[in-house]
C-alpha positions as CSV (number, residue, x, y, z in Angstrom):
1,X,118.2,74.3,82.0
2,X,115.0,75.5,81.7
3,X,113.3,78.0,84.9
4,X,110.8,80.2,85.8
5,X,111.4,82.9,83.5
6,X,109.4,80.6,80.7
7,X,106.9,79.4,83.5
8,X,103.2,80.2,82.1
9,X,102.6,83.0,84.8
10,X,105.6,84.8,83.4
11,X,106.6,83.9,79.5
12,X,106.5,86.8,77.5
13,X,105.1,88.6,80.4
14,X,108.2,89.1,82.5
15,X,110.8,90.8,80.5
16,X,113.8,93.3,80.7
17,X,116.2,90.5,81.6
18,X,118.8,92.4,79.0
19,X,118.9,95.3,82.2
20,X,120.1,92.6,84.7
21,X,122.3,91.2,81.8
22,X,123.9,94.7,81.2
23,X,124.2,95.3,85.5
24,X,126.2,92.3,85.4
25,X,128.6,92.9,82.7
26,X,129.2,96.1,84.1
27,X,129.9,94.6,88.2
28,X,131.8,91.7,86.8
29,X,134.0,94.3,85.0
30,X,135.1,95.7,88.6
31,X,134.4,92.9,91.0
32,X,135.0,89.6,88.7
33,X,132.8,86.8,90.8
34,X,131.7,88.3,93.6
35,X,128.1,90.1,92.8
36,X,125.7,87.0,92.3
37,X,122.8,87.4,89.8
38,X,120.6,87.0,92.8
39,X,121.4,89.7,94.4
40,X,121.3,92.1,91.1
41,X,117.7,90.9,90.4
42,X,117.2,92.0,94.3
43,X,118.8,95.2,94.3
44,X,117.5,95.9,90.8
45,X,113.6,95.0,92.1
46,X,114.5,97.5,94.8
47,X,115.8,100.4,92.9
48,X,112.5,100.0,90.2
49,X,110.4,101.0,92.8
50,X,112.1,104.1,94.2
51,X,112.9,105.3,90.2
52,X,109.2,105.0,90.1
53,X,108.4,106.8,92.9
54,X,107.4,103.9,95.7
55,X,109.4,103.3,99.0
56,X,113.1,101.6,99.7
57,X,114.4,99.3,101.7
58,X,117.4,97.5,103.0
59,X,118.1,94.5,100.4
60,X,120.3,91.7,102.5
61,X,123.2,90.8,100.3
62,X,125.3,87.7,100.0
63,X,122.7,85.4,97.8
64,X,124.1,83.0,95.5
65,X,122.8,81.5,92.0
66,X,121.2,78.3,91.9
67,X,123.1,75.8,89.4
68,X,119.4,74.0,89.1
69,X,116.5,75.1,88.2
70,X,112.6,73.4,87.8
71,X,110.0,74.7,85.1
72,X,107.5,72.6,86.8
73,X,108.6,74.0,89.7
74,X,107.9,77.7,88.8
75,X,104.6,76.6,87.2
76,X,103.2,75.1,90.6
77,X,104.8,78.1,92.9
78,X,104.1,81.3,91.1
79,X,100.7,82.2,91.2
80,X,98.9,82.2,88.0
81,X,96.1,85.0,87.2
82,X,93.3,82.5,87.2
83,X,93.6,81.8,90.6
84,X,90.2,82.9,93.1
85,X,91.1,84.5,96.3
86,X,91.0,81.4,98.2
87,X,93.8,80.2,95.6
88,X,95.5,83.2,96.5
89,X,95.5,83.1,99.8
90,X,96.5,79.5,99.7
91,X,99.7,80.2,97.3
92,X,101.2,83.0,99.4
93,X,100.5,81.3,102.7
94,X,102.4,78.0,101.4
95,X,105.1,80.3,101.6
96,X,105.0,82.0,104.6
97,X,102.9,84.9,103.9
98,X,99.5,86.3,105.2
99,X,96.7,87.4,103.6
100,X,97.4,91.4,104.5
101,X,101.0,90.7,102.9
102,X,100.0,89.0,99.5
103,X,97.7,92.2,98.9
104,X,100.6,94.2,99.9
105,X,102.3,92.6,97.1
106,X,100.2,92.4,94.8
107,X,100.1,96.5,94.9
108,X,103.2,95.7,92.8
109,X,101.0,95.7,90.2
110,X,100.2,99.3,90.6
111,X,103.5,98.9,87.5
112,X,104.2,96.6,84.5
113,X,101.9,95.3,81.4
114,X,100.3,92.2,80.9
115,X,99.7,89.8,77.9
116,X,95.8,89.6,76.5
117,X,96.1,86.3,76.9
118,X,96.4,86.4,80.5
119,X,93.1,88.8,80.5
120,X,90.8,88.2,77.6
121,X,88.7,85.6,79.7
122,X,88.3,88.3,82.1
123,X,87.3,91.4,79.6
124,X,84.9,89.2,77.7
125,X,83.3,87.3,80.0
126,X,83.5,88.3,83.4
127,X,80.6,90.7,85.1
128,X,82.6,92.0,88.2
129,X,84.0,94.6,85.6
130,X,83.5,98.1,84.6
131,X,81.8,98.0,81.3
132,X,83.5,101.0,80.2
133,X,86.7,99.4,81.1
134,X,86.6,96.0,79.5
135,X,85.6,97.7,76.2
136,X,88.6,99.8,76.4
137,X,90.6,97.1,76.6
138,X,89.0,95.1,73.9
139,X,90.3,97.0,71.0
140,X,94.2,96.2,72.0
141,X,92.7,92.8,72.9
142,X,90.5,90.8,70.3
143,X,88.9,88.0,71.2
144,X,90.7,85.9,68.6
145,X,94.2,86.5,68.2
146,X,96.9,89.0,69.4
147,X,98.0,86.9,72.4
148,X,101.1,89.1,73.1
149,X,99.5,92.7,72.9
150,X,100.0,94.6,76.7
151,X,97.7,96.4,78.4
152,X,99.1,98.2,81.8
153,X,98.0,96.2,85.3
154,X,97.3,99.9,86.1
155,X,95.7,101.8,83.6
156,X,95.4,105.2,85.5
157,X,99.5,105.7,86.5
158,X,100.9,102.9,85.1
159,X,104.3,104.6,85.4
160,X,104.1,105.8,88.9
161,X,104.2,103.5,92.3
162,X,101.5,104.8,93.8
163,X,98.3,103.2,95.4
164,X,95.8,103.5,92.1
165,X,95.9,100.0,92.0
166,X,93.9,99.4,95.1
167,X,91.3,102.1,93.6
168,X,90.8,100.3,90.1
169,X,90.0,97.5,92.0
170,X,87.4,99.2,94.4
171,X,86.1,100.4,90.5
172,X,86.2,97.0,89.2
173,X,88.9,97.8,87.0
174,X,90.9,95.2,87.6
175,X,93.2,93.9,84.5
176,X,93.6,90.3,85.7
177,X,90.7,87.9,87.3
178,X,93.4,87.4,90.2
179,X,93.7,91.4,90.8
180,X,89.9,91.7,91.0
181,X,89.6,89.0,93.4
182,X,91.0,90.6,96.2
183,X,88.1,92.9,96.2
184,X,85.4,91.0,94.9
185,X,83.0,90.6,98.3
186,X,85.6,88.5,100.0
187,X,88.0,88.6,103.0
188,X,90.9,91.0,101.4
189,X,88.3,94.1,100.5
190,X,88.6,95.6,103.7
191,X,92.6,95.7,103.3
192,X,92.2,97.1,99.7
193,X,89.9,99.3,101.0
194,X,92.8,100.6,103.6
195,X,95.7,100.9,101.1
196,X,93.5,103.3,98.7
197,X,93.0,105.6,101.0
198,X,96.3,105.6,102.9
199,X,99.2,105.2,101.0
200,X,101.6,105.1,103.4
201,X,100.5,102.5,104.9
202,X,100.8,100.8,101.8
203,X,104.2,101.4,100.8
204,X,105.6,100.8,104.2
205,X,103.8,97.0,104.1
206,X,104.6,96.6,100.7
207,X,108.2,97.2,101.7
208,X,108.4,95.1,104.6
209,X,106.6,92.1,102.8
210,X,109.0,92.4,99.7
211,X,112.3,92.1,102.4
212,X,110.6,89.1,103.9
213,X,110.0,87.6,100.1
214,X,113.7,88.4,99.3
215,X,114.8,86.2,101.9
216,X,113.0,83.3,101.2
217,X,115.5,80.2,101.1
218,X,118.5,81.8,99.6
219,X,121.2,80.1,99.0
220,X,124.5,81.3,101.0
221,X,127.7,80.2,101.9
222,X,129.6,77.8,100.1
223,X,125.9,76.8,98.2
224,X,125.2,77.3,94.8
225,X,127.4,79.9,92.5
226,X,128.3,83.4,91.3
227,X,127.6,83.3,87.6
228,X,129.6,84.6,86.1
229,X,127.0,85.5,83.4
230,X,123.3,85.3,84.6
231,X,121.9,83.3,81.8
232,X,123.3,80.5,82.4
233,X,125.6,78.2,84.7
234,X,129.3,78.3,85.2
């Protein structure tokens, strides 16, 4: 069975799965069958973010795990970094979100790394960038090789949940095309333009949008499974 986790937008850029692997050993140790996966990923997404400094919220339990899973699926549903703002808009709205709450989200990646490959295009041949920036970048990411070399989404606090995010971009220090593109002349600058200078603002959206993304189709009830080890079905 083969899912998201190897989609484009996420192989070898997603990682750390050996944390939710550990959680689980460690719940199904105490409460054998009970704690899906689903809700570990959840509750784990959660607790990230307030390690880190960023806001909480209330993470609805009672998901279950999927015994199915699409890679084509994940390819056509997760946005990929190469999408413009009006591919943006049109991925998060196909699932129920607005524009305000997809740059919410996307202050997510005030955190994490990405792969060269999912930015070279960008650093080498894009102008809305700071030329100071995408030089910087260019010696951890040649223009010929080193696909898997990381670069933080947020080179100023890249370990802190903050709002720096939303101020690189207003700096056109963006690390993906897709980042930059919410403040690139179109519809969303205004709204990165509020979440740098009020960060509460942004952490209370950003929590509110990332409860309404946890709930989107879970399965519950008698659907799906507990895994009994996250890497694979029952």
């Amino acid at each position: 069975m083969t899912g998201e986790k190897t989609a484009v937008p996420n192989s070898n850029s997603v990682r750390g799965f050996e944390v939710i692997d550990t959680i689980k050993s460690q719940v199904e140790s105490l409460c054998p069958g009970v704690v899906s996966c689903a809700d570990i990923v959840a509750v784990a997404a959660r607790d990230s973010v307030v390690a880190l400094g960023g806001p909480s919220w209330t993470v609805l339990l009672g998901r279950r795990d999927s015994t199915t899973a699409s890679l084509s699926a994940a390819n056509s549903n997760i946005p990929a970094p190469t999408l413009n703002l009006s591919g943006l808009i049109t991925a998060f709205s196909n699932k129920g979100f607005t524009a305000k709450e997809m740059v919410a989200l996307s202050g997510s990646h005030t955190i994490g790394q990405a792969r060269c490959t999912t930015f070279r295009t960008r650093i080498y041949n894009e102008t809305n960038i700071d030329s100071t920036f995408a030089t910087s970048l260019r010696a951890n990411c040649p223009s010929t090789g080193g696909d898997n070399s990381l670069s933080p989404l947020d080179t100023t606090s890249s370990t802190s949940f903050d709002n720096a995010y939303f101020k690189n971009l207003q700096g056109q220090k963006g690390l993906l095309h897709s980042d930059q593109q919410l403040f690139s002349g179109g519809s969303t600058d205004s709204q990165v333009n509020a979440y740098s200078s009020n960060l509460g603002s942004f952490t209370t959206d950003f929590a509110n949008a990332m409860v309404k993304m946890g709930n989107l189709s879970p399965l519950t009830g008698t659907s799906g499974q507990i895994r009994t080890n996250c890497r694979k079905t029952n």
